[in-house]
C-alpha positions as CSV (number, residue, x, y, z in Angstrom):
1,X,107.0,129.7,28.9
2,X,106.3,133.5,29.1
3,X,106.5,136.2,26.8
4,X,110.1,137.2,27.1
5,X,111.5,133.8,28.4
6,X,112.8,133.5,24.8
7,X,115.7,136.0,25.7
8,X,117.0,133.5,28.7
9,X,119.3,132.1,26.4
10,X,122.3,134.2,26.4
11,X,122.9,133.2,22.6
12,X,119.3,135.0,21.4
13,X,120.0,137.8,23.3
14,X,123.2,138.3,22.1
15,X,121.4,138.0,18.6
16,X,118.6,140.5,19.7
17,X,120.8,142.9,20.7
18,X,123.1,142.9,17.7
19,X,119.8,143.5,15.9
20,X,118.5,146.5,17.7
21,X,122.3,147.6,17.7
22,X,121.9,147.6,13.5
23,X,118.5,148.9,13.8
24,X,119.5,151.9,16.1
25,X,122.9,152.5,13.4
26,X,120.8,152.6,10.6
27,X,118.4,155.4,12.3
28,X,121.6,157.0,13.2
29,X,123.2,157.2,9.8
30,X,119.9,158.4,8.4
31,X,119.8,161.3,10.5
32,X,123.6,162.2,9.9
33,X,123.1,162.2,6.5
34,X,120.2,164.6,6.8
35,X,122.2,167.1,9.1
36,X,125.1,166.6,7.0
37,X,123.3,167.8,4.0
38,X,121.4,170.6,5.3
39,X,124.7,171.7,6.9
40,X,126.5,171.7,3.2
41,X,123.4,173.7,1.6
42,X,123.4,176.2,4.2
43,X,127.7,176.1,4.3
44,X,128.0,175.2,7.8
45,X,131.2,173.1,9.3
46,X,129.7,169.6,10.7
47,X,131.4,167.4,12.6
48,X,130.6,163.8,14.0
49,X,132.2,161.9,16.7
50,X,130.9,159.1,18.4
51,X,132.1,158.7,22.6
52,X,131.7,156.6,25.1
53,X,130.8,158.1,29.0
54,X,128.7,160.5,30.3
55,X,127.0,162.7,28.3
56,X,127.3,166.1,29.5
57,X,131.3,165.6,30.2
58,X,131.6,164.1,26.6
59,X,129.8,167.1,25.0
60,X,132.4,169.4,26.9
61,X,135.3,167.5,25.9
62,X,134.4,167.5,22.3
63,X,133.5,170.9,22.7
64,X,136.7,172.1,24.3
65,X,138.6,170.1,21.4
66,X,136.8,171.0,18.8
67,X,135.9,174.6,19.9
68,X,132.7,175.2,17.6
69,X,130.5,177.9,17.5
70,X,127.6,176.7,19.0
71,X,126.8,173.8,21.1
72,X,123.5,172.6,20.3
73,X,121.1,170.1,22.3
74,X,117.5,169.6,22.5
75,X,115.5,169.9,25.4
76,X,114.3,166.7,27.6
77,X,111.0,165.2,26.1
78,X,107.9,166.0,28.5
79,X,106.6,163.6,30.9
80,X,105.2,160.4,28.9
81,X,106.5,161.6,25.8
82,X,108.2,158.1,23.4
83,X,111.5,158.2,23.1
84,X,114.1,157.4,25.2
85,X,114.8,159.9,28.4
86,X,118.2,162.4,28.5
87,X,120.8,161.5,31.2
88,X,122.6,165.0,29.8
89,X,123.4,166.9,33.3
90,X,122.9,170.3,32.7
91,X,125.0,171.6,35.8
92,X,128.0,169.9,34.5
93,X,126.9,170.9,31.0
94,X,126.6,174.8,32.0
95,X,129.9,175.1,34.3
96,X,132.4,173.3,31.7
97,X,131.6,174.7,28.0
98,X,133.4,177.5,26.8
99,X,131.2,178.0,23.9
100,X,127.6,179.4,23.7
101,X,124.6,176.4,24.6
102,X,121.3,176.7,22.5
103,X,118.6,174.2,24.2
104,X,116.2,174.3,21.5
105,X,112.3,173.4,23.2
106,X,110.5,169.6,22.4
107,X,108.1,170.3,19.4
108,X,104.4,170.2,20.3
């Protein structure tokens, strides 16, 4: 048996995947919570909505719906940074929002 042959059974990865799914919620939540509150101390309007599809035609459509002030995103991670990579397109990002994009830079 090697390493990873434990996920061959469909039944265990089924399992595994509803436990990173939980893991990856709880992360989630955590960090809505803390935008949340630092929105209401600073009295900002925050809204989530969770989409299915491409990224960059998701952000317009919420954006066109919504019509905030300020679309925000954050830059892609540098080469070899953790985390997991951006599939936002920027072209389709830049030609469809009708409201101002601020890309803020990765932290170094």
């Amino acid at each position: 048996m090697m390493g990873d042959d434990w996920l061959n059974n469909a039944s265990t990865r089924d399992v595994y995947a509803r436990h990173v799914e939980r893991q990856l919620e709880r992360e989630i939540e955590a960090e809505v919570a803390r935008v949340r509150a630092d929105a209401a101390a600073r009295g900002l309007r925050y809204a989530r909505q969770i989409v299915l599809g491409r990224p960059a035609e998701c952000l317009v459509d919420c954006a066109s719906r919504l019509r905030p002030d300020l679309v925000v995103i954050g830059s892609p991670r540098p080469p070899r940074a953790k985390g997991l990579r951006s599939r936002m397109d920027p072209d389709t990002l830049l030609r469809g929002l009708v409201v101002p994009l601020l890309v803020v830079p990765y932290p170094r």
